[in-house]
C-alpha positions as CSV (number, residue, x, y, z in Angstrom):
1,X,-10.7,-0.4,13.5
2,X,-7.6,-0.7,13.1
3,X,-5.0,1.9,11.2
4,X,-1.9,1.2,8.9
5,X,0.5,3.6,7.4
6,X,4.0,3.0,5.1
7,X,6.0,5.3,3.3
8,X,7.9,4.9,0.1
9,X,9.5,6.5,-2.6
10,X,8.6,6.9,-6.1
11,X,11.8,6.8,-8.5
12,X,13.3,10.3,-10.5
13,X,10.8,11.2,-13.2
14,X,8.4,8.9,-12.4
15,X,5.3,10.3,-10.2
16,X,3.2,11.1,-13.2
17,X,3.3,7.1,-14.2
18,X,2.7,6.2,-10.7
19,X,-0.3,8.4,-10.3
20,X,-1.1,7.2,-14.1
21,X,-1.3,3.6,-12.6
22,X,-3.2,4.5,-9.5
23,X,-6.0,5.9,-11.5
24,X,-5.9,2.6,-13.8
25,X,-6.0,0.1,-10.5
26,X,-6.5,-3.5,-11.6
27,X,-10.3,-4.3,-10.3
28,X,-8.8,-7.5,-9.0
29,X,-6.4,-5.8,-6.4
30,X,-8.7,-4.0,-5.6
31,X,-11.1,-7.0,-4.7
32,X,-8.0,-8.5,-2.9
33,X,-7.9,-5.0,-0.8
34,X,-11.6,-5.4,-0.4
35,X,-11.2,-8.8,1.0
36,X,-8.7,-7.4,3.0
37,X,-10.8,-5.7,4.8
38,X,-8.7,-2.1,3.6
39,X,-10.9,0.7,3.1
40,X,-10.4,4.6,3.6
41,X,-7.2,3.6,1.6
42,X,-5.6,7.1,0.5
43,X,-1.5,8.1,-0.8
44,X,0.0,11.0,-0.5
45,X,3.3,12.8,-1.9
46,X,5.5,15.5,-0.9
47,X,8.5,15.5,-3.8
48,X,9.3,11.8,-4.4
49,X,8.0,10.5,-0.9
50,X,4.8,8.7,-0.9
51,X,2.7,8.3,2.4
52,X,-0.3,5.8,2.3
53,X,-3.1,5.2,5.1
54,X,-5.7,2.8,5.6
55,X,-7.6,1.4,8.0
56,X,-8.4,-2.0,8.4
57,X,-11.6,-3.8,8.7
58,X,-10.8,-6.9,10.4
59,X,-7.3,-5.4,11.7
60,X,-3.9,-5.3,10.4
61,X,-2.7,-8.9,11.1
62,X,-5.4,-10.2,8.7
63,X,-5.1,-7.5,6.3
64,X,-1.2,-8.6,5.6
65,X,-2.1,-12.4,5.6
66,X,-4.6,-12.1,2.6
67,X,-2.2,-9.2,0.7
68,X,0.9,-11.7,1.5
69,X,-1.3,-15.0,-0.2
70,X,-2.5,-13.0,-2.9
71,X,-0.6,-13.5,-6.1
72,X,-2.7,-10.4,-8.1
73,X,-0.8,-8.4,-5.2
74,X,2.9,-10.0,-6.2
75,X,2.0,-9.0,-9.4
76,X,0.9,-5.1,-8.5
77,X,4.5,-5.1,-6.3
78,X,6.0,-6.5,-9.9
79,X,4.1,-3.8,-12.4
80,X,5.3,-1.3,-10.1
81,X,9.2,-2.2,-9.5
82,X,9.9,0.4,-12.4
83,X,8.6,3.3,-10.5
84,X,9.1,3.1,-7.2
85,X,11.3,2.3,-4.6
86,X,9.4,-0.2,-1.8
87,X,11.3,-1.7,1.7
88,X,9.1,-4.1,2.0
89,X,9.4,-6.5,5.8
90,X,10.3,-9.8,5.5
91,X,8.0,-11.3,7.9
92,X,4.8,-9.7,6.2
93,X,6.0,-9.3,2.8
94,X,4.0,-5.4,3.2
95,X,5.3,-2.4,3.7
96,X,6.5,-1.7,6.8
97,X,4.3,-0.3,9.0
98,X,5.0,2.9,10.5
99,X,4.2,3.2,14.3
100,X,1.7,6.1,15.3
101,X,2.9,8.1,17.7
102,X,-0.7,10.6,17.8
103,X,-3.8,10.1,17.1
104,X,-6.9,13.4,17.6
105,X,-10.0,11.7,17.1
């Protein structure tokens, strides 16, 4: 299985909205995540950085394609323009991902 990690930043003032959302997810992205093959999906914050990990299913190459086609997923990037502040690459339209540099198992 494969693992993926991004970082971002959530906007001044606005972490309480962003968690707000998070525990309001859209059933629909999360049957595109599902799809996806995502699962053990989990965010973190320190101050207004946000970490998020997930492992893939059916590995990371195949987890972008489906997020990149899905138009329920432009629409979660959309909803949450307001609150955060995402790079997002060109090539896969995700966040980047961050390279691991450790792994314990």
């Amino acid at each position: 299985m494969e693992r993926y990690a991004w970082k971002a930043v959530v906007k001044d003032g606005m972490l309480e909205e962003y968690k707000k959302r998070h525990d309001n997810i859209w059933p629909e992205l999360k049957a595109v995540l599902k799809e996806a093959g995502i699962c053990n999906y989990t965010i973190w914050n320190v101050g207004n950085e946000l970490f998020g990990y997930y492992e893939c299913e059916k590995g990371c190459d195949y987890a972008a394609k489906v997020q990149a086609e899905s138009p329920v997923v432009d629409r979660w990037n959309e909803y949450m323009k307001d609150v955060m502040i995402m790079e997002m690459d060109p090539v896969t339209g995700a966040q980047p991902k961050l390279t691991q540099v450790f792994l314990m198992e």
